[in-house]
C-alpha positions, 0 to 999 in steps of 0.5 A: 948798396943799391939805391933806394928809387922812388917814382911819383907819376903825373897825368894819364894812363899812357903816362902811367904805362911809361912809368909802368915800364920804367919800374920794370926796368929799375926793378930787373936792375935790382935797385929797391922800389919804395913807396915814400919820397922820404925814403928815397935816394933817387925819385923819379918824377914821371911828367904831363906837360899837355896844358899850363896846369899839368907843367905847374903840377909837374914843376910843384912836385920837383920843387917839394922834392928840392927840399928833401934833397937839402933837408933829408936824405935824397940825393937825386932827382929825375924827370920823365914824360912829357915835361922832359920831351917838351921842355927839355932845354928849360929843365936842364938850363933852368931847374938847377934842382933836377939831376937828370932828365930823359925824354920819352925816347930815352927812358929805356936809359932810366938804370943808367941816369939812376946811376949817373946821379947816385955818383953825382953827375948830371944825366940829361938825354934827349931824343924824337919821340917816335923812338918811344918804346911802346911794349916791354916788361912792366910793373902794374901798379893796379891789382883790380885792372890793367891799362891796354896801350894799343897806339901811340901818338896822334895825327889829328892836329887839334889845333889847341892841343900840344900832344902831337909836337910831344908825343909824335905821330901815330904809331899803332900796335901790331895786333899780335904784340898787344894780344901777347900783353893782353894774355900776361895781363890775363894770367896775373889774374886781372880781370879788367883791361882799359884799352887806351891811345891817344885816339883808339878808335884810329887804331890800325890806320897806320899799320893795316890801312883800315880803323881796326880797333873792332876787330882787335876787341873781338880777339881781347873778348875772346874766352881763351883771355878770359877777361872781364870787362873790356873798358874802352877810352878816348874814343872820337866821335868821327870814327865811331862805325856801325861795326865798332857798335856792333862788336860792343854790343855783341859781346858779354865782357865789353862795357857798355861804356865809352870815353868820347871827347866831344870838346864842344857842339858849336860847329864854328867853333868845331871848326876853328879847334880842327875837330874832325866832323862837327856836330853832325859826327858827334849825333851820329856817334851817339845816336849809334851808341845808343842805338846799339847798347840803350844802358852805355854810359857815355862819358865827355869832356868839353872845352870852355873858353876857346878863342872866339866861343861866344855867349851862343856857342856856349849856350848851344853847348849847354843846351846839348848837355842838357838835352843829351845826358851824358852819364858823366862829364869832364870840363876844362878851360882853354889852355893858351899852349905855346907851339899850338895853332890856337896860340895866336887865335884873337878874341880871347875869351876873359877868365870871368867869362871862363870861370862862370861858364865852367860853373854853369856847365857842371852845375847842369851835369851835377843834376843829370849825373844824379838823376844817372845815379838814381838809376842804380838805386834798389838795383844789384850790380856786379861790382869790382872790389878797389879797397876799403876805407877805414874812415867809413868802415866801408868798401869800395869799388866799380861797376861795369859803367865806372871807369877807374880814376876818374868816375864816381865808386861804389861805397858798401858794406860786407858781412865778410871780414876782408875782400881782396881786391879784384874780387867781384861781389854782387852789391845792392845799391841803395843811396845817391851821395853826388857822384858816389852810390852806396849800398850793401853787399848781397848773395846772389 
């Protein structure tokens, strides 16, 4: 009888991709794919190890799944992604409850560590993670979108950040590689496709020598894909072009919306994180966003508590924030990351500092995101089905300026006795509820 697999997947889209692939490998082999932990024999748990929290999360998960290995049925544990990739050697020396571990360049090998464990043994395989496969079968777990990997890895250093040392250099997609996933995406009828990297406005540097990202969202964009909306994602600023603006805007199905990391605005600090361009850059990219789509929704994330931010670093942020209205804004705390050039900076920054100044900077986009919000009152908008909550007897879904997982949703109600997901609807929004809009569907 084959094994019964389980997979829990933590952290981002291109992790999310990985774990994607590996369920198309599992699954081709024949073993079944189920959707609870307690019904597994073997459950893969798909790591992030980019800050302390994620590893936390990550080594949570293996724990509460030790348990079932000695109260309940399950008889294994692996562990993938980016924890496996960058702390290898710990996972196998020092977390006796995991089974098996493949780092990134390894998962290609995931049947066989299932198999390994099935019998018993432990199956631990470790390799650089530029041998990552980036294309391949996969299994989308989302039937209203898609995510669209079109790179992996990164070369612009942040010096507080892990993800280079984890996943490698750059290495971008050939263009007609990802056209060719573009179009079976198309043809399983998703209509929305996120395109993501590590940095996507870099795409191309590598393979054709030149930011190629705006002439590959004119192919995605083509009528022959028939795609919907086309999101982009982790976008940075220094590489925002008048030309990337311009094939955004001139085109119906690209969302006028970007994820645009900006981290901070002090060009001191800027400079000690090894952020290309500074504030300079980050002006410019949204004045040409702007510019050329007045209504896109501009999403960040910032940065509190870096070595060295003092009280009129974080006051220029805050005053930026203020002054700029992002439609939306994600913050977090430095996280202190072992192998980083950030790791011995001085000056640390105390966690109460750190904790007020995180307050104090989401209270301040609360009120803009709500004042955003306001502005799709008394308005009809297409919005994408995404499910239905039985605990308000409503819908919900996205706009064109929500990006799935991470935004605010659209709650409504319908007149109809069941919309499928992925189904466009044209719904009035008629309330604000913090970062949800509510509202009713309605024909056009």
């Amino acid at each position: 009888m084959q094994a019964k697999v389980g997979f829990v997947s933590l952290g981002c889209p291109k992790n999310e991709v990985d774990c994607e692939m590996m369920l198309a490998r599992v699954a081709q082999a024949g073993y079944e794919i189920v959707p609870e932990d307690t019904q597994a024999d073997v459950v893969i748990v798909n790591t992030c190890a980019f800050i302390e929290s994620a590893k936390e999360e990550g080594i949570e998960n293996i724990l509460d799944l030790a348990w079932l290995k000695e109260n309940r049925s399950l008889r294994g544990i692996i562990v993938t992604g980016c924890m496996a990739q960058r702390y290898f050697t710990e996972l196998e020396e020092s977390l006796p409850e995991v089974d098996a571990a493949l780092s990134l360049g390894e998962e290609v090998h995931i049947c066989e560590a299932i198999e390994a464990v099935m019998k018993g043994e432990k199956y631990f395989r470790h390799s650089e993670p530029e041998t990552l496969a980036l294309e391949g079968d996969r299994v989308f777990t989302h039937e209203s979108f898609a995510y669209l990997r079109i790179a992996e890895g990164c070369n612009n250093r942040c010096s507080y950040c892990a993800i280079p040392g984890i996943r490698g250099n750059l290495r971008s997609r050939p263009m007609e590689s990802i056209l060719e996933e573009a179009k079976s995406i198309s043809q399983m009828g998703i209509r929305e496709i996120c395109v993501v990297a590590q940095d996507t406005t870099v795409y191309g540097l590598d393979l054709y020598g030149r930011l190629a990202l705006p002439e590959l969202l004119e192919k995605l964009a083509s009528k022959e894909l028939g795609f919907r909306w086309i999101r982009l994602m982790y976008c940075y600023p220094d590489k925002v072009t008048e030309e990337l603006c311009r094939t955004m805007a001139s085109h119906e199905n690209i969302c006028h919306y970007i994820d645009l990391p900006i981290q901070h605005i002090s060009d001191e600090v800027l400079k000690n994180m090894n952020r290309h361009g500074g504030r300079e850059a980050i002006e410019n990219a949204i004045s040409l966003l702007r510019g050329a789509m007045p209504d896109i929704a501009i999403r960040t994330t910032v940065m509190l508590g870096f070595p060295g931010e003092k009280d009129r670093d974080f006051s220029q942020l805050s005053h930026f924030v203020k002054d700029t209205r992002f439609a939306r804004l994600g913050a977090f705390i430095y996280s202190r990351e072992e192998g980083t050039p950030a790791y011995s900076m001085e000056n640390r920054t105390t966690q109460k500092t750190k904790d007020g100044r995180l307050t104090s900077i989401m209270q301040t986009q609360l009120a803009i995101t709500e004042e955003y919000n306001a502005s799709f009152v008394g308005k009809t908008w297409d919005v994408v089905v995404e499910g239905y909550d039985p605990g308000v007897k409503m819908y919900f879904g996205r706009t064109a300026f929500h990006a799935p997982e991470i935004d605010g949703v659209v709650y409504f109600t319908s007149g109809k006795k069941e919309l499928p997901v992925g189904e466009y609807v044209s719904v009035l929004v008629e309330e604000v509820m913090e970062y949800d809009l509510i509202g009713k569907e309605v024909r056009k």
